[in-house]
N, C-alpha and C positions, 0 to 999 in steps of 0.2 A: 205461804209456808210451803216449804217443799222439805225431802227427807231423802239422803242418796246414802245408795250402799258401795263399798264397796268391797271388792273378795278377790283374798288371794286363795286356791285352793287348799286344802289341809296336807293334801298328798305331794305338796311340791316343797319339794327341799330347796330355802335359800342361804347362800354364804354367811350371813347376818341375820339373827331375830328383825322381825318386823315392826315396829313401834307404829305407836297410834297416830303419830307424825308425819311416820316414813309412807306409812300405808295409803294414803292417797295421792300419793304418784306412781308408788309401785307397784298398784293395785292388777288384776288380769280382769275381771269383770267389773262393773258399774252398771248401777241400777237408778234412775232420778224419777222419784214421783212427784207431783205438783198437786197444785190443789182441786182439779176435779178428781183425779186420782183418789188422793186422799179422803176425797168427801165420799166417794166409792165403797172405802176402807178402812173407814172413822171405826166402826162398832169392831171388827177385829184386830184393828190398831189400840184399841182402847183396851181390848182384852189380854194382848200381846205385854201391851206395858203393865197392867195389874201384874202378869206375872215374871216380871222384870225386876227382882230384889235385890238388892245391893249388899252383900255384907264383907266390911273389911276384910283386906287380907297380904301380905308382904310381898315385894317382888314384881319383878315385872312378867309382862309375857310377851310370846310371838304370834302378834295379834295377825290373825284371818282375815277378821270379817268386822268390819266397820258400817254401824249405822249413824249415821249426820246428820240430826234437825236443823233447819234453816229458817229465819223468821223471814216477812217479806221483803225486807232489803238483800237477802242473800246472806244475812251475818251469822255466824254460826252460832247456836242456840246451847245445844245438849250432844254429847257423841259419847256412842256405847261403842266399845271395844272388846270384841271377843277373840280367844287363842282360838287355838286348834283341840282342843275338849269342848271349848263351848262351856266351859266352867268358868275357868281365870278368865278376868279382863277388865277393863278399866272404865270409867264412868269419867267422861271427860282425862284431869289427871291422874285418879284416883284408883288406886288397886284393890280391885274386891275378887267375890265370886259374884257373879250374875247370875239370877235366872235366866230359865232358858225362855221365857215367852216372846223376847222381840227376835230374838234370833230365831226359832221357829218359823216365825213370822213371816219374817223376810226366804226363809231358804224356800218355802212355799211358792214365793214368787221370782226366785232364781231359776229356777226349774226349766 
C-alpha cells in the first residue's frame, strides 16, 4: 500500500480550475509514502481519516491538494480531493464537503 500527495499551492493562480484528473500531472509538489512509512503513521493516519467526513454537495472545485491510496499492485484505491478552503472536494468522483482530518494530516508532513 502506498498513499501520494499531491499540491498545487492555494496562492497560485491557474488559467483553468484544477480537477481531480488534471491534478496529478499538473501538480508543483509530490509526496509518496510506502509502507514502512505508513506502518510509522498507521495511529495518526487512522485518526486523520476518523475525521475525514463526507457530506454531499453540488459543483465542482479547483482542487489543491490531492491524497491517492494505492493497493499493492499500484491500483488506485480511494482519492480525496481538496479546493483551496480545504472545505469543497471530491471523494473519488463525488462532490462533497470534506473534513479537514486527512488534509491536516498531510500538510503536517508538507512542511
Amino acid at each position: 500500500m502506498s498513499i501520494t500527495v499531491f499540491q498545487i499551492p492555494e496562492d497560485i493562480e491557474t488559467p483553468v480550475a484544477i480537477t481531480s484528473q488534471s491534478i496529478e500531472k499538473k501538480y508543483h509538489a509530490k509526496l509518496e509514502l510506502r509502507a514502512m512509512t505508513l506502518l510509522q503513521e498507521s495511529e495518526a493516519l487512522d485518526r486523520a481519516l476518523a475525521n475525514t467526513d463526507c457530506k454531499p454537495s453540488d459543483g465542482t472545485v479547483d482542487v489543491r491538494t490531492a491524497i491517492v491510496f494505492f493497493d499493492e499492485t499500484d491500483t488506485k484505491v480511494k482519492g480525496f480531493y481538496y479546493g483551496r478552503d480545504g472545505k469543497d472536494g471530491q471523494v473519488d468522483s463525488f462532490s462533497c464537503k470534506l473534513g479537514s482530518g486527512l488534509r491536516s494530516w498531510v500538510r503536517k508532513r508538507l512542511r
